[in-house]
C-alpha positions as CSV (number, residue, x, y, z in Angstrom):
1,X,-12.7,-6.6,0.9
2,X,-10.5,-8.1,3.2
3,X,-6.7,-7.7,3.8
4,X,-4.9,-10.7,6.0
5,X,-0.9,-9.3,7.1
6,X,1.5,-12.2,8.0
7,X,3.9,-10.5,10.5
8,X,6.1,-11.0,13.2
9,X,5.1,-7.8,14.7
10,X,0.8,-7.3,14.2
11,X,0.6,-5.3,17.1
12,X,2.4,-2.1,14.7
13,X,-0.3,-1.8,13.1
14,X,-2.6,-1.3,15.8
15,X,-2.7,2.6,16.2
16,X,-3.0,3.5,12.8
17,X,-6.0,1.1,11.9
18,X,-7.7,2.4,14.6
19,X,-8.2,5.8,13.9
20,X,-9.6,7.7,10.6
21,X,-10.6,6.3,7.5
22,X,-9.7,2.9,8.0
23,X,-11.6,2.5,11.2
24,X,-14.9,3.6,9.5
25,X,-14.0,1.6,6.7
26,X,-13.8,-1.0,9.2
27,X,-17.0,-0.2,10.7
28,X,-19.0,0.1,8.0
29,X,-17.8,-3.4,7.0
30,X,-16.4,-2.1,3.8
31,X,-12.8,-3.6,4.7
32,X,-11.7,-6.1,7.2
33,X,-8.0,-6.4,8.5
34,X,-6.9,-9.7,9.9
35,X,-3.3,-9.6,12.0
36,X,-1.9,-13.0,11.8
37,X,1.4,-13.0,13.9
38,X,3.8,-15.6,12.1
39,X,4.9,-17.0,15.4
40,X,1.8,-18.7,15.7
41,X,3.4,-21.3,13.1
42,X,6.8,-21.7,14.5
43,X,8.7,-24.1,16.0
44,X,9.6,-25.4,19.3
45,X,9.3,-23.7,22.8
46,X,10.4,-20.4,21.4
47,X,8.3,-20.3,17.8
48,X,11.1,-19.7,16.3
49,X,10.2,-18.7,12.5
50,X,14.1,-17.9,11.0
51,X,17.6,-19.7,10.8
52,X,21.0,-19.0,10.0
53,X,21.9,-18.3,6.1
54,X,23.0,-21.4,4.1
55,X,26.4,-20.7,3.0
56,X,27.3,-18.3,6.3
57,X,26.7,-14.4,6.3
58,X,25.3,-12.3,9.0
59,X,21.4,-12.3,10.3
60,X,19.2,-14.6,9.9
61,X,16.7,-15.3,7.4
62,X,12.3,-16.2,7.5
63,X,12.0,-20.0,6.9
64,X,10.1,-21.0,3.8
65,X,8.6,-24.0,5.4
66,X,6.8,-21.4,8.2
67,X,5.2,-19.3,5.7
68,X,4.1,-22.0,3.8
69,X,2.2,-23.7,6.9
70,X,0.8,-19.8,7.5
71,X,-0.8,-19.8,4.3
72,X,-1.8,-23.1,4.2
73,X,-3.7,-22.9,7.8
74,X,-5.1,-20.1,6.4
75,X,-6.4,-21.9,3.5
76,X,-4.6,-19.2,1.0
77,X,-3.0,-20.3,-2.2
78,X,-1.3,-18.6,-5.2
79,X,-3.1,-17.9,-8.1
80,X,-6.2,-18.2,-6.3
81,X,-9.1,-16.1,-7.9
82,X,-10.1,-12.9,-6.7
83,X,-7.1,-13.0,-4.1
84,X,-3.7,-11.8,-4.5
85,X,-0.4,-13.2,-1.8
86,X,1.9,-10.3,-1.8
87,X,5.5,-10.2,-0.5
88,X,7.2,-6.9,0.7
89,X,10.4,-7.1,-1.0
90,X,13.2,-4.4,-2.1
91,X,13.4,-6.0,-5.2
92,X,9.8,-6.2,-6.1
93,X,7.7,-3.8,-8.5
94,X,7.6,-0.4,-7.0
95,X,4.3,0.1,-6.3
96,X,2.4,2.4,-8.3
97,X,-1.3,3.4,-8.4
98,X,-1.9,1.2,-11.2
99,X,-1.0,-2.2,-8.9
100,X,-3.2,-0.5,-6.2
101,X,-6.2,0.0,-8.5
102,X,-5.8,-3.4,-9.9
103,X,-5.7,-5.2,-6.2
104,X,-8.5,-3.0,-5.2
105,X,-11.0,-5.0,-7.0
106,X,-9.9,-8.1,-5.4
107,X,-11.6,-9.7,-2.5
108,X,-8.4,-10.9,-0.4
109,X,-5.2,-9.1,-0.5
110,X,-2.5,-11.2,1.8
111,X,0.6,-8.7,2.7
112,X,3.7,-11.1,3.9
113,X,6.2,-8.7,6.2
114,X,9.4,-9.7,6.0
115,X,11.7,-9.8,8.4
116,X,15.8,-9.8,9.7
117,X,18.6,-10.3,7.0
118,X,15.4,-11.5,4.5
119,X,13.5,-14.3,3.9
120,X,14.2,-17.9,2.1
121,X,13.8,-17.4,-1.7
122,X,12.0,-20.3,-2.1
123,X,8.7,-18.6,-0.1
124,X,8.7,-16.2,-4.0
125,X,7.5,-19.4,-5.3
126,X,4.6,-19.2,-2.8
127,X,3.3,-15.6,-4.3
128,X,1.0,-14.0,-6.9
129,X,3.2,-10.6,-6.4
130,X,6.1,-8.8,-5.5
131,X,6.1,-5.2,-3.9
132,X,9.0,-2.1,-3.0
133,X,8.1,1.1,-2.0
134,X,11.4,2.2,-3.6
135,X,15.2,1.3,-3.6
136,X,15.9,1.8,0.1
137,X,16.0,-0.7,2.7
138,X,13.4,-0.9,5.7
139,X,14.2,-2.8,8.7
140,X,11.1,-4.7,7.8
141,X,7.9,-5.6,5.7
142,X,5.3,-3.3,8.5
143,X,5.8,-0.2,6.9
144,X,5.2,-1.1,3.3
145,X,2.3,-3.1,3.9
146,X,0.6,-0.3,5.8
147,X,1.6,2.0,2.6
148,X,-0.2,-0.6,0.8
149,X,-3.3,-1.6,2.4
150,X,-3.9,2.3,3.2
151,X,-3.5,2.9,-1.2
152,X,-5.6,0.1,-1.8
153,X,-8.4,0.6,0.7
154,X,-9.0,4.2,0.1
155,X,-10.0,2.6,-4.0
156,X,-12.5,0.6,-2.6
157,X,-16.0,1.7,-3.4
158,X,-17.4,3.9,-0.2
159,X,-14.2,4.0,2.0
160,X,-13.8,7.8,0.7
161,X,-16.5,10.0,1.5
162,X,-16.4,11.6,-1.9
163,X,-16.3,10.0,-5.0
164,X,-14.5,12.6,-7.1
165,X,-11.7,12.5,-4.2
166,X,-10.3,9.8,-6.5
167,X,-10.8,11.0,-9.6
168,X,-8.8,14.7,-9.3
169,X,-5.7,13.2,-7.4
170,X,-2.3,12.6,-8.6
171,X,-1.0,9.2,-10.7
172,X,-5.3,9.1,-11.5
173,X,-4.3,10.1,-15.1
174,X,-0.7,9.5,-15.0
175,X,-0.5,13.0,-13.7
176,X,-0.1,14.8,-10.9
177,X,-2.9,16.8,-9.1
178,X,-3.1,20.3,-10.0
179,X,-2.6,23.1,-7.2
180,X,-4.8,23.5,-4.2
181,X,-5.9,26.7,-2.1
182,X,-8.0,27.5,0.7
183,X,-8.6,30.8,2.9
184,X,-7.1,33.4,3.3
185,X,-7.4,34.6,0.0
186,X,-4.0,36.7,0.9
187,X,-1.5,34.9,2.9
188,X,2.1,37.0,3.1
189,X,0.6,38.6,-0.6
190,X,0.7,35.4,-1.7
191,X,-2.9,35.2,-3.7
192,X,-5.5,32.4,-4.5
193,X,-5.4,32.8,-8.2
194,X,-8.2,34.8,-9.5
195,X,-9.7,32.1,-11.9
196,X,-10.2,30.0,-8.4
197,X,-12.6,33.0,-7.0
198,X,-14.4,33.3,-10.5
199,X,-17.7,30.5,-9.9
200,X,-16.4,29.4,-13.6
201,X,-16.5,25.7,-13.2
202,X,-15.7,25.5,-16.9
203,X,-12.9,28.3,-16.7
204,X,-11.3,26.3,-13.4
205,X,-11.7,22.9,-14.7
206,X,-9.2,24.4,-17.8
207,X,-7.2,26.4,-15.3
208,X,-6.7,22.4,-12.9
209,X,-5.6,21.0,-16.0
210,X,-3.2,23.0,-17.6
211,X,-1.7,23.3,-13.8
212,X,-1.6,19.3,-13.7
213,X,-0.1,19.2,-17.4
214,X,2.4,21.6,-16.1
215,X,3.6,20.4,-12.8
216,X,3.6,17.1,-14.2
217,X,6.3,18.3,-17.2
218,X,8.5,20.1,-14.6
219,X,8.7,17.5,-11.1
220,X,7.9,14.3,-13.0
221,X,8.2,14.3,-17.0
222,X,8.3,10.3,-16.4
223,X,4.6,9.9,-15.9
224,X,3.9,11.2,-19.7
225,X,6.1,8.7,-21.3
């Protein structure tokens, strides 16, 4: 699977998709990240990629016409199959595990980092999707596409060591994951519960799913609608 990000700033992304999971991935040629700096496309002696706001306002805002050369040099198109252009955007679909399953069996996913006061609404017309990570305001696109690609490469087949890791995780089954423990048994005489230390599989698969149930009811009823 390969991700492409469109950013004015590729080199954030650096330190994180060199380390862990995601470099494996990398080196087992599960994934493949392309950086593509938007500068590359701009204009004049400085590249510039923004202008000032039609009607006045403060900031400046990403030109449609650069992102629209980006993707086409790139040979990328909306509604292309098996691929999916994806804008970072506060007013997008808040991403939920659901879109991250669904672009996970994709074979391009193209994350477009905004920048600034925004971007030119006409680039909205250029994509398959829309994506928030929630109703607050970053200073740009870098952060929620790293949230992204990280959701949506961990689905792909291999990337995880274990299987089962993505089956007994919260949002799998519109719950959330049961509780956890590990040693000590006894920590400040707080206890593992007993079921836990039983060898029961049948007894603790009951236990981890009345927990999810539960939690789920109290910290997100939501998710059971």
């Amino acid at each position: 699977m390969k991700f492409i990000i469109l950013s004015l700033f590729p080199e954030s992304f650096q330190s994180y998709l060199n380390v862990s999971l995601l470099l494996r991935a990398q080196a087992k040629k599960l994934i493949k990240i392309e950086l593509q700096n938007l500068r590359d496309w701009g204009i004049g002696v400085h590249k510039s990629v923004d202008a000032r706001p039609y009607g006045g306002g403060a900031g400046m805002v990403l030109r449609v016409d650069i992102v629209d050369k980006a993707l086409k040099s790139l040979k990328l198109k909306k509604g292309k199959k098996g691929q999916a252009i994806v804008l970072l955007t506060p007013q997008g679909k808040v991403f939920k595990h659901k879109i991250a399953r669904d672009l996970s069996t994709l074979k391009t996913v193209v994350l477009i980092c905004g920048r600034y006061e925004g971007f030119d609404e006409r680039i909205r017309s250029l994509v398959d999707l829309e994506i928030s990570l929630g109703d607050f305001v970053l200073t740009g696109g870098e952060i929620p596409a790293l949230a992204v690609l990280d959701t949506v490469a961990r689905l792909v087949p291999g990337v995880v060591g274990k299987s089962e890791s993505l089956v007994n995780e919260s949002f799998t089954e519109s719950m959330l994951e049961y509780p956890q423990y590990t040693r000590p048994e006894v920590y400040k005489k707080m206890k593992v519960p007993a079921v836990l230390r039983t060898g029961n599989h049948a007894k603790i698969a009951d236990w981890r799913k009345k927990e999810a149930l539960s939690r789920t009811k109290k910290r997100r009823p939501d998710l059971l609608k």
